[in-house]
N, C-alpha and C positions, 0 to 999 in steps of 0.2 A: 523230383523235378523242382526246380533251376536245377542247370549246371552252372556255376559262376567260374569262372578264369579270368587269374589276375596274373599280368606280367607286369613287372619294372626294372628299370634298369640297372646295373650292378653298383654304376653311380651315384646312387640314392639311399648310404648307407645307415641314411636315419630310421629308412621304412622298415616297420616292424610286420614281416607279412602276417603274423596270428592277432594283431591287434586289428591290421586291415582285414582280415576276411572276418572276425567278429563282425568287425562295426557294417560292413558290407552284407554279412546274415542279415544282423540285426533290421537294417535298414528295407530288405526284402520282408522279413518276416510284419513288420510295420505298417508293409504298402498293402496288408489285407488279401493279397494273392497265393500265396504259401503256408503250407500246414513247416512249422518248423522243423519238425525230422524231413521232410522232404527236400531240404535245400542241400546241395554238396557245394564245396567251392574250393578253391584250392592257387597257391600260388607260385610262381616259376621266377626264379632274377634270371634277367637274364644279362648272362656273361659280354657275351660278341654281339655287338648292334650296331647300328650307324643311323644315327637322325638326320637327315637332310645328306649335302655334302660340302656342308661349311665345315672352320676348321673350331670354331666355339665350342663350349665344352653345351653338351643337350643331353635331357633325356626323357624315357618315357613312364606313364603309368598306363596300363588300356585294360581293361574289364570287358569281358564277352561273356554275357548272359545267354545261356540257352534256352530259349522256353519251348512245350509241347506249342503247337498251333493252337490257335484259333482264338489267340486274345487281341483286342482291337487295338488299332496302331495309336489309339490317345494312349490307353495301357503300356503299352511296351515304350510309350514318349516320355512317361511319369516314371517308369519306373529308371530306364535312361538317366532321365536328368536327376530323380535321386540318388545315383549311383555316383556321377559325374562329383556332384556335392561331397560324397563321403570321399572321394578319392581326391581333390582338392584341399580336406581339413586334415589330411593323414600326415602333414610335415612334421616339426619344418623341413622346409627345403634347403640344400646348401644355395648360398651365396654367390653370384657370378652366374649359375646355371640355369640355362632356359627347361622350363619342365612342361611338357606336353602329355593333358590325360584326354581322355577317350573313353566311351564306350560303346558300344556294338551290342545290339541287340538281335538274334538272330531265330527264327524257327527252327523245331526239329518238328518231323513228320510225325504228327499223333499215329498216324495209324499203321506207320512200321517200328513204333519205340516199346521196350520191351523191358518189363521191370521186374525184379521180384526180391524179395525181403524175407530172409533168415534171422529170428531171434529168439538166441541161443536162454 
């Protein structure tokens, strides 16, 4: 626990997604909440999208953190806005295009999540 997911979009061919989920680890592991081995995260371009329904060239970055319940809403607002930070300095960005990031911070249910750890 986190689960981290990063989408962006296929037009953004500067992003290095393994430099992003480092720096995006890192950034969790920092905020004092997460044992390191516990963080997963993982990232997706994505292909087919549509920002808005103008004809400009758009696109997006958006990170959805998962956490177990029961952390308080200043917590999940810090960790949020640190997130937002690391996805903003990830450019550069091309030239001409609007870039919209995001993050989403969501619950999962502590008492129906289910874990278990093989090492080999």
């Amino acid at each position: 626990m986190p689960h981290l997911h990063l989408e962006y979009t296929a037009n953004l061919p500067e992003l290095n997604a393994d430099v992003a989920l480092l720096r995006l680890n890192n950034a969790l592991v920092a905020s004092g909440q997460f044992a390191e081995t516990d963080i997963k995260s993982r990232a997706v371009k994505v292909e087919h999208f549509r920002v808005g329904t103008g004809l400009g060239e758009r696109a997006f970055v958006h990170v959805q953190l998962a956490l177990l319940s029961g952390r308080s809403p200043e917590i999940k607002k810090q960790l949020g806005e640190s997130l937002l930070t690391v996805i903003q300095e990830l450019g550069p960005w091309p030239t001409g295009l609007s870039v919209q990031f995001s993050v989403e911070t969501v619950d999962m249910d502590r008492g129906c999540y289910a874990k278990a750890i093989l090492d080999n």
